[in-house]
N, C-alpha and C positions, 0 to 999 in steps of 0.2 A: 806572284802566281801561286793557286793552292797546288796542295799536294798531286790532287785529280788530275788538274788540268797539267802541269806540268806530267805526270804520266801519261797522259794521252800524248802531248804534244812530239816525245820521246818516240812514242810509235807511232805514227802517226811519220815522221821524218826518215825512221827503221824501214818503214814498210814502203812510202813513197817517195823515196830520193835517195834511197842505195847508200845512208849513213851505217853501215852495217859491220861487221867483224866476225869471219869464220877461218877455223880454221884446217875445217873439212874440204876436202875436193870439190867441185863443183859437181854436179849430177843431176841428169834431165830425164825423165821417165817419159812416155810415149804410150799413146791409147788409141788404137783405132776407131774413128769415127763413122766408117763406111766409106766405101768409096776410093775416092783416095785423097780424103782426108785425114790428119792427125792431131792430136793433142798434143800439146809438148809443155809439160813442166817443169820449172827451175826453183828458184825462191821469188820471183815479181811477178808479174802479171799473167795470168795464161798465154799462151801459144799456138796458133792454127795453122799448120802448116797442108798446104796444097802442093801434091808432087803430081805430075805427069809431063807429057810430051812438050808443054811452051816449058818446064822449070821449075822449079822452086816458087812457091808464093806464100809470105810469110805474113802473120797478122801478127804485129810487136814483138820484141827483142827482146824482154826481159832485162835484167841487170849486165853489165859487162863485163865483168868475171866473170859469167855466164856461156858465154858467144862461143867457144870453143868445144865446151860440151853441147849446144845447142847443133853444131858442126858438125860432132863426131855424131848426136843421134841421128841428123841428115842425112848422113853419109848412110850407114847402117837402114835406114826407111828407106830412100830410094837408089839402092845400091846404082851411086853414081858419086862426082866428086864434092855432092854434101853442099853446093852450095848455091844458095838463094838469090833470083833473078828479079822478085819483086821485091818489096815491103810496105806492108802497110800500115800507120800507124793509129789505133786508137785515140787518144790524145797525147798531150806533152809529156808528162809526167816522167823520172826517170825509172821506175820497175817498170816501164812499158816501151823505152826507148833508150837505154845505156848503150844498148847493141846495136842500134844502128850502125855507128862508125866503124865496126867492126866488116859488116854486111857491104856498107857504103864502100871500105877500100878497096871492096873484092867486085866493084863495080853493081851491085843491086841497086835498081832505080826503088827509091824513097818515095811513097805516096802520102798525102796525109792532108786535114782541110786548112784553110787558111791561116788561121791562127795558130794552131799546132806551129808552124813552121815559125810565125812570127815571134811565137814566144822560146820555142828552142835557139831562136838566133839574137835575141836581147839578154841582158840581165835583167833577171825578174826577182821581186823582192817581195817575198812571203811573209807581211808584217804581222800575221799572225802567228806566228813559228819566231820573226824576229830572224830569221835566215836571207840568204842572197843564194841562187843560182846560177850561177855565170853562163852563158852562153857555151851549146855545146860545140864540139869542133865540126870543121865544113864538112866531113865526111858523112855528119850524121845527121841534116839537115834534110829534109824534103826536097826534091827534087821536080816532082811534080805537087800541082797544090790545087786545090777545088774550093770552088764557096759552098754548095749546096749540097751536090751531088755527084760521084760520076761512078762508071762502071768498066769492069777489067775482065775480060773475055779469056781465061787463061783455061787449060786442063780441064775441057771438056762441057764448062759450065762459065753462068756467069756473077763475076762476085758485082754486087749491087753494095756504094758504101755511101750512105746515106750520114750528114751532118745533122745530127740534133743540140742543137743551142743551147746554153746559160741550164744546164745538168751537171756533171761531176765539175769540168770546167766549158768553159766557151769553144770550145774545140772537138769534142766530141762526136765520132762515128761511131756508126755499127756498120757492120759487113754481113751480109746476107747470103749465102751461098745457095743460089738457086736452086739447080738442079740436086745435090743434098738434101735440101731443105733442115739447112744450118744453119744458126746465126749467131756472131760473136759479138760482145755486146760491149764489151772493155768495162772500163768503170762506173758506166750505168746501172750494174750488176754486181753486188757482192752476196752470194748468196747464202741466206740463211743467217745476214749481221748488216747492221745499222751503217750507212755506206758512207764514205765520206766526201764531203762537197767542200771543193777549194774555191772559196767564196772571194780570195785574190788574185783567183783565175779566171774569174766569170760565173763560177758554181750560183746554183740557185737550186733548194729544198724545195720549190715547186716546181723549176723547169724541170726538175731531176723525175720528179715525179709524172709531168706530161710528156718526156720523152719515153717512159719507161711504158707508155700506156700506150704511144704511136708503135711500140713493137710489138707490142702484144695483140694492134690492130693488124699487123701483117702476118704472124704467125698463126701454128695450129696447135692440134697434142700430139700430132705427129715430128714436132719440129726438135732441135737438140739444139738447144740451149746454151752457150758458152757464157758464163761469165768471167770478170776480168780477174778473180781470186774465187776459190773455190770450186766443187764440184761440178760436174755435168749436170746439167738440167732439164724442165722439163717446161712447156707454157703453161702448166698447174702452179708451179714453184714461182714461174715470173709473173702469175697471176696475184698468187699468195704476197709474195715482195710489193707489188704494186697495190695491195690491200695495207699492207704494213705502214708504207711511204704515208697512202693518204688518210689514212683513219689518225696516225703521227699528226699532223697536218692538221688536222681538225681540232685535234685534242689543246694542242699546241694553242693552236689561236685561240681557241674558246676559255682555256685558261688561262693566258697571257692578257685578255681579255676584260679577267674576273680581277685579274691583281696579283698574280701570283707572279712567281721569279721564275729563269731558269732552273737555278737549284731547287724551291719548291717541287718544281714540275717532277723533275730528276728523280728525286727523291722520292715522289707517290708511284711511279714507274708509267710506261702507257700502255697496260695491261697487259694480263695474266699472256695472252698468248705471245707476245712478245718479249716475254721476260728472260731469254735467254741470248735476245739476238743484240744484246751489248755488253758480249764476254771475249767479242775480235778487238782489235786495236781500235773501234771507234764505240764508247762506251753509251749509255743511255746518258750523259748531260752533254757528251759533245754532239750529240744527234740532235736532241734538243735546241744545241746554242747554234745550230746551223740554221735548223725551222725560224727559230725566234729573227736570226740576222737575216732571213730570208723574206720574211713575212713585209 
């Protein structure tokens, strides 16, 4: 393995599957949304927590060292005893579901689409990484499970969580918050960097890309934007991301095309405006090598 890739792959495990080592406290910041929406951040995935009169409704758990401070911000937002009645999961991945079992023992029904649930309850073998996941424990499994679609009537509004297919992985929701007009987009969304498609998940560098386009057929520029790492956004931002994905895309094939390699490609970059958005953990030639295994 070169140098490159082995550093990607390093991060790439750091970032999604909680291979990680701190020896700081855990600490969760909180950002109002409107409403009675919140943001909640830790080190994984983002956080949308919906408080009012049905409880607690959580979009993903972050990592599990996590779950306690996630608690205590609960506790402190809707001064009550802090804990979550639903959960719903984005996809498998663990900085977006360490914390289920956490949520699970304290009785929170588990939401999440088909596969999510199937691939948290097998051993799944990341052969690109050359890693094993073992199967998470019962607590932190789905409980309820959807093919397509379904919708959760909680706190005043209704969350719409819609399956979009063969994108980061085969598992993949967003969650729409109706009356808000919110939407949390999990790992469809890394905004502002080159995203990464687990391609031993299902992932697909095109579906990634036609999923990212049906959201942007639902939303406005009034809408707030969650993605699964990074910033609050805006449907400009997820406009621009979705400009990135496929002009990517094009460049890709049409030089993969002419003869050229990944690393060729890599290395000429896919333009100037883009020349910043492979400095997060998924660099311009692993973006590249996902488009190329995608095509």
């Amino acid at each position: 393995m070169k140098p490159l890739q082995f550093a990607v792959l390093i991060l790439v495990l750091i970032q999604c599957f909680g291979l990680h080592a701190e020896d700081t406290p855990p600490q969760v910041s909180s950002t109002a949304l409107g409403g009675n929406l919140y943001l909640l951040q830790g080190r994984g995935g983002n956080v949308v927590a919906s408080i009012g009169d049905d409880g607690i409704v959580l979009i993903d758990t972050d990592y599990a060292r996590y779950s306690s401070a996630y608690h205590e911000a609960l506790k402190g937002i809707s001064n009550s005893d802090g804990l979550a009645r639903f959960v719903i999961n984005t996809h498998w991945h663990g900085d977006h579901t360490e914390g289920n079992a956490y949520w699970g023992e304290r009785n929170a029904v588990i939401l999440a689409q088909d596969n999510v649930r199937n691939r948290m309850s097998t051993r799944q073998e990341l052969k690109a990484f050359d890693r094993v996941v073992e199967p998470s424990p019962r607590a932190a499994l789905p409980l309820v499970t959807f093919a397509d679609a379904m919708a959760l009537h909680a706190n005043g509004e209704t969350l719409e969580i819609q399956h979009l297919p063969t994108g980061h992985t085969d598992g993949d929701s967003v969650v729409f918050f109706t009356a808000s007009n919110v939407v949390h987009m999990g790992d469809l969304y890394f905004k502002d960097r080159f995203p990464f498609v687990d391609l031993s998940s299902g992932g697909n560098a095109l579906g990634y890309a036609q999923s990212v386009a049906a959201v942007l057929a639902r939303i406005d520029e009034n809408t707030t934007v969650v993605p699964g790492h990074g910033a609050l956004a805006t449907e400009a931002d997820l406009s621009r991301y979705h400009r990135m994905l496929t002009s990517s895309i094009d460049l890709v094939r049409s030089k993969l095309a002419a003869g050229e390699t990944v690393a060729d490609i890599a290395e000429a970059g896919l333009g100037d405006e883009w020349a910043g958005w492979g400095d997060g953990f998924i660099n311009t030639e692993a973006w590249v090598s996902f488009i190329a295994a995608s095509l």
